[in-house]
DSSP file (Angstrom, degrees, kcal/mol; ACC not computed):
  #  RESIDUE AA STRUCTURE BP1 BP2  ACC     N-H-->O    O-->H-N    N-H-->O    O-->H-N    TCO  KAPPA ALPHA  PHI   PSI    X-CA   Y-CA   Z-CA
    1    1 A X              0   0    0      0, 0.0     2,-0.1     0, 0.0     3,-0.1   0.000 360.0 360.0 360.0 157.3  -21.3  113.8 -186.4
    2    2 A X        -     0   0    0      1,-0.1     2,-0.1     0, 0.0     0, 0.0  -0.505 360.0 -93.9-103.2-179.1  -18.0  115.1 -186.4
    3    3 A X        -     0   0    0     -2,-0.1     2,-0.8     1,-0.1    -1,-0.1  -0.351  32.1-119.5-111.3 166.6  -15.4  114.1 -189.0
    4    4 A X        -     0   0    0     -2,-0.1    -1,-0.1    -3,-0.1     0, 0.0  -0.834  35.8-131.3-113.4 127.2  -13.2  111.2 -188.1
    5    5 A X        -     0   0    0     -2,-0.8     2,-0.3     1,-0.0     0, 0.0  -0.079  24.6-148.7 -40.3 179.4   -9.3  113.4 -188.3
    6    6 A X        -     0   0    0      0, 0.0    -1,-0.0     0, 0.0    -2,-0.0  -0.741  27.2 -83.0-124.0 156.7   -6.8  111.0 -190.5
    7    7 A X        -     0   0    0     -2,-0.3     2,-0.4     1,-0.1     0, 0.0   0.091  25.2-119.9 -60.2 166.4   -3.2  111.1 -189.9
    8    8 A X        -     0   0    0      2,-0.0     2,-0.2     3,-0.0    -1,-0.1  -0.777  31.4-131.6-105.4 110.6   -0.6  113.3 -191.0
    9    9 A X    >>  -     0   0    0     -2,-0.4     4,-2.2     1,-0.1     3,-1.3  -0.706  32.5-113.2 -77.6 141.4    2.2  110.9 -193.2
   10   10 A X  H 3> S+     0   0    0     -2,-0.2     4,-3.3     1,-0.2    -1,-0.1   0.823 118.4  53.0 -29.2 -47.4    5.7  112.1 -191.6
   11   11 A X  H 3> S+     0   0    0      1,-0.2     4,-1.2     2,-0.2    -1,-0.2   0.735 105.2  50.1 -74.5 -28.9    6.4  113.6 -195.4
   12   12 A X  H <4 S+     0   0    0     -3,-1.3     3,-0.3     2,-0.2     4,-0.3   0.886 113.2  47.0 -72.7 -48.4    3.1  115.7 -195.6
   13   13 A X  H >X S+     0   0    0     -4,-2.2     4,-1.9     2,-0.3     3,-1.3   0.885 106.7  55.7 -70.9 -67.5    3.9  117.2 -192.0
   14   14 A X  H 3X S+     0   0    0     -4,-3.3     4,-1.7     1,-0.2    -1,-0.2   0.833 114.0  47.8 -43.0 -44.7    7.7  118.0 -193.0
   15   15 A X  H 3X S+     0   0    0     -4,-1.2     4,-0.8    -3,-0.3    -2,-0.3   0.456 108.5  50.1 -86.3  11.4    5.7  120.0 -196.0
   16   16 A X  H <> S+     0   0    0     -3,-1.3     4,-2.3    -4,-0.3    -1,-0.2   0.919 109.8  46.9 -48.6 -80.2    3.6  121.6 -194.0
   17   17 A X  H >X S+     0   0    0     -4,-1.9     4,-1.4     1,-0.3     3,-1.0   0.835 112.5  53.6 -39.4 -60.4    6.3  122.9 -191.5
   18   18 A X  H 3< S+     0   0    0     -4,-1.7     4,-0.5     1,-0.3    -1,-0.3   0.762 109.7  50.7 -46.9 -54.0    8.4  124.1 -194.7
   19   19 A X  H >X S+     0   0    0     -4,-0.8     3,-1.3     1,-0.2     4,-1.1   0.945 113.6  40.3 -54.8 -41.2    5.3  126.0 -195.9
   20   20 A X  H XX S+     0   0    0     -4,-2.3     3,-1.3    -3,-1.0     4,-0.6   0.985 107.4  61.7 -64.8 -51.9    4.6  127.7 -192.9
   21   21 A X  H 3< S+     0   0    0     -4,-1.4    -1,-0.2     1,-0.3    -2,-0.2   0.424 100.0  57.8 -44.6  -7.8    8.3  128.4 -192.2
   22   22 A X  H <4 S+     0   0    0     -3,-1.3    -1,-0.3    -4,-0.5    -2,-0.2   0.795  97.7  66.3-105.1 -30.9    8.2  130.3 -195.5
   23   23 A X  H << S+     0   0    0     -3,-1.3    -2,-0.2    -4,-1.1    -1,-0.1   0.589  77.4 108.3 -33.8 -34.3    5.3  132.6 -193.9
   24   24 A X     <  -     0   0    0     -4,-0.6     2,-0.6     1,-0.1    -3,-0.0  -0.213  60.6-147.7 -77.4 155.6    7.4  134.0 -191.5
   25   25 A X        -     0   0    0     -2,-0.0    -1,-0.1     3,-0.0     3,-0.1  -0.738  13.7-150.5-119.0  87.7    8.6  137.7 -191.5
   26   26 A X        -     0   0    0     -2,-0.6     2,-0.2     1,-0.1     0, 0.0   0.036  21.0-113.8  18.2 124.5   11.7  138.0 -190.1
   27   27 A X        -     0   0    0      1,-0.1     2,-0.3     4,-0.0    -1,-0.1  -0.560  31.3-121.4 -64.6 165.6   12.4  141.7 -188.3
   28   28 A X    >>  -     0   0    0     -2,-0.2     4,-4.1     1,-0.1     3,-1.3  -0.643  28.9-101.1-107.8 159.2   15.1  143.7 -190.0
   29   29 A X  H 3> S+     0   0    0     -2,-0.3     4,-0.8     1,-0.3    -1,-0.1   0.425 118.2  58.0 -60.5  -6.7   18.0  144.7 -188.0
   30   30 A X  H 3> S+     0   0    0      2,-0.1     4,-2.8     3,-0.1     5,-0.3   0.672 110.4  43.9 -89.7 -24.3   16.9  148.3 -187.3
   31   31 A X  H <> S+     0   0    0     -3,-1.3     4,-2.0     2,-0.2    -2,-0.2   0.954 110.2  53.4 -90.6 -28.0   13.7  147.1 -185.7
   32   32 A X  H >X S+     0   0    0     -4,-4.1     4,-1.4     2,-0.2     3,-1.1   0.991 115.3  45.5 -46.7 -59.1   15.7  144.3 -183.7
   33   33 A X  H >X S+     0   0    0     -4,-0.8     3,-3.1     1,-0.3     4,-3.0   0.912 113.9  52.9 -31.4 -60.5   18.1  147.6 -182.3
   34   34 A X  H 3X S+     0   0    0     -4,-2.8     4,-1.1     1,-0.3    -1,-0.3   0.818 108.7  37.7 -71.7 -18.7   15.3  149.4 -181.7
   35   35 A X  H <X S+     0   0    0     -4,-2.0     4,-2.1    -3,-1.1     5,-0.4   0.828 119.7  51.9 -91.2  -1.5   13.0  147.2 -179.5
   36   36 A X  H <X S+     0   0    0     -3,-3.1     4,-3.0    -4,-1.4    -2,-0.2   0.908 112.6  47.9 -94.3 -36.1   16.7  145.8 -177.3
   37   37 A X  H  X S+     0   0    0     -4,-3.0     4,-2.2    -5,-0.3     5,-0.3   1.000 115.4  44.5 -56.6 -59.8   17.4  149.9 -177.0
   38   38 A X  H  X S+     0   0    0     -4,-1.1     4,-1.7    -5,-0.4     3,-0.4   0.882 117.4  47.5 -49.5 -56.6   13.6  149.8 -175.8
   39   39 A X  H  X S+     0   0    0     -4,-2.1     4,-1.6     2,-0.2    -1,-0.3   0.896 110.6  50.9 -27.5 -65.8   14.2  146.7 -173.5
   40   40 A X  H  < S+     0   0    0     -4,-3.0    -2,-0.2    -5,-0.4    -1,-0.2   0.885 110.7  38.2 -69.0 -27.8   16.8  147.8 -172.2
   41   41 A X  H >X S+     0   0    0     -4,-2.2     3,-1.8    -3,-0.4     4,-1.5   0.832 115.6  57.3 -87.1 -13.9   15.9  151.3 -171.0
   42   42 A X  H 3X S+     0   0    0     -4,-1.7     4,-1.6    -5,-0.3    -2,-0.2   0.864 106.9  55.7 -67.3 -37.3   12.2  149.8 -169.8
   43   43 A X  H 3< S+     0   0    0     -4,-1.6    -1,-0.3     1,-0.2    -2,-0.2   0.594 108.5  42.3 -79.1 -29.1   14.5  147.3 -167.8
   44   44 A X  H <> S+     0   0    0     -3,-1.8     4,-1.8    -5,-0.1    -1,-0.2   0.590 111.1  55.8-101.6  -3.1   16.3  150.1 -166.0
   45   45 A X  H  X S+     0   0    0     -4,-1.5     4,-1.6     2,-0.2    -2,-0.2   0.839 115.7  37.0 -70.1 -40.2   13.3  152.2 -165.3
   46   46 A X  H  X S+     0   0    0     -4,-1.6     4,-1.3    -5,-0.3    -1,-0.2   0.642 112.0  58.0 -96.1 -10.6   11.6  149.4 -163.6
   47   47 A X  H  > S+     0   0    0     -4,-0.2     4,-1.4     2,-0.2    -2,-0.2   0.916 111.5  47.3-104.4 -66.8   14.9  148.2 -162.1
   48   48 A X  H >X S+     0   0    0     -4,-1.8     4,-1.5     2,-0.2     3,-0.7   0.824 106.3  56.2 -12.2 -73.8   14.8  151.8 -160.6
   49   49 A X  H 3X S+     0   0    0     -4,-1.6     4,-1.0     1,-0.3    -1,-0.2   0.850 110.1  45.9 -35.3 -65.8   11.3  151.7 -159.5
   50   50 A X  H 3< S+     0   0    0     -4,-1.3    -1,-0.3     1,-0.2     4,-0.3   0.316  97.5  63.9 -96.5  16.5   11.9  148.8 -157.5
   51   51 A X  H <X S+     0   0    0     -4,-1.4     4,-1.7    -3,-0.7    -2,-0.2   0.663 107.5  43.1 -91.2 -20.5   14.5  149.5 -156.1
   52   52 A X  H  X S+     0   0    0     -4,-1.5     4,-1.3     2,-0.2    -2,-0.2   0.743 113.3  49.7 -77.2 -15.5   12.7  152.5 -154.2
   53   53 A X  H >< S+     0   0    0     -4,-1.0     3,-3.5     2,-0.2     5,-0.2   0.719 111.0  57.2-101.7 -90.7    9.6  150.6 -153.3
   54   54 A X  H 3> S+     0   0    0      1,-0.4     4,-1.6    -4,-0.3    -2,-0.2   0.116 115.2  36.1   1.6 -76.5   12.5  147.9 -152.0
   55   55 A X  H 3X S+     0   0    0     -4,-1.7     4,-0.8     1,-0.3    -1,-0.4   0.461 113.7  53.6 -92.0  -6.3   13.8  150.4 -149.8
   56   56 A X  H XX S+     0   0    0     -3,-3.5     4,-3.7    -4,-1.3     3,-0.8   0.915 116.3  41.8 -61.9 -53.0   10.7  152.2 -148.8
   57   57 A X  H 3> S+     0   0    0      1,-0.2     4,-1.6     2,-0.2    -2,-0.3   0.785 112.9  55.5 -30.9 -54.4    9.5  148.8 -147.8
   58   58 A X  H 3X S+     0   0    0     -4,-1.6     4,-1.5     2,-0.2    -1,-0.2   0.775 108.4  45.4 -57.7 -57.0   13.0  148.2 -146.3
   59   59 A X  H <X S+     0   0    0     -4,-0.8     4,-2.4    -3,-0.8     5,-0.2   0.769 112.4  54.5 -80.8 -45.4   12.8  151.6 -143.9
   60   60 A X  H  X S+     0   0    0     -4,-3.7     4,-2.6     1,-0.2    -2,-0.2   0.956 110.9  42.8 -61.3 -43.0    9.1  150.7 -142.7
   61   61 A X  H  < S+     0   0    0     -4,-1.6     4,-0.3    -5,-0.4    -2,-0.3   0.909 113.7  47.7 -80.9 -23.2    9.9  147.5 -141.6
   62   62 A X  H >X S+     0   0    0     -4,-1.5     4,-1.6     2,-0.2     3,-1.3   0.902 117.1  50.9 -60.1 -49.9   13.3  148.6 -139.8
   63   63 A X  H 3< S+     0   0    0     -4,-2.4     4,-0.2     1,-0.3    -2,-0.2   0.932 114.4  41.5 -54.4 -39.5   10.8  151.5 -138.3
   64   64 A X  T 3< S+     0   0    0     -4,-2.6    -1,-0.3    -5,-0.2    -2,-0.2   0.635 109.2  54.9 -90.9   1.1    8.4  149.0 -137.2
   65   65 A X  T X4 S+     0   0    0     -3,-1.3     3,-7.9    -4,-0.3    -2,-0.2   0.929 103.6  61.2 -82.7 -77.8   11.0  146.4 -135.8
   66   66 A X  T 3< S+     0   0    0     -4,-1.6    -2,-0.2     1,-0.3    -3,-0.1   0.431 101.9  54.8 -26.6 -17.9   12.4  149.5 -133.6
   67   67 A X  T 3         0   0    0     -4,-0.2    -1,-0.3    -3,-0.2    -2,-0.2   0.540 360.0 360.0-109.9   2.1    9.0  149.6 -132.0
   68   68 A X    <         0   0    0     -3,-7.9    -2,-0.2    -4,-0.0    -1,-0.1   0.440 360.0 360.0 -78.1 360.0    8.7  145.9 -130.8
C-alpha cells in the first residue's frame, strides 16, 4: 500500500524553500555577458534567415498571383 503523504506545517515549507534557495548557483557576470552577446548575435542570424525565406516566400506568391 502506498504511504498516506502528511502535510507540510506553513514553517517547515518556509524551511524547505530557504534550504533549497541556498542550493542555487548564481552565474557570475562574465557568463551572464557572454550568453546575452550569444543571444543576441543568434537573434540576428535567425532574424536574418527569416527575413530571406519571408521574401522568397513573398516573390513566389507575387509570381504566382501574376499568373491567375
Amino acid at each position: 500500500m502506498a504511504e498516506k503523504s502528511r502535510k507540510t506545517s506553513p514553517a517547515e515549507f518556509i524551511g524547505q524553500v530557504r534550504a533549497e534557495g541556498r542550493k542555487i548557483v548564481w552565474p557570475t557576470r562574465e557568463e551572464t555577458v557572454k550568453t546575452a552577446i550569444f543571444v543576441f548575435i543568434m537573434m540576428l542570424i535567425l532574424s536574418v534567415f527569416f527575413l530571406g525565406i519571408d521574401s522568397i516566400f513573398s516573390a513566389i506568391v507575387g509570381w504566382l498571383l501574376t499568373l491567375a
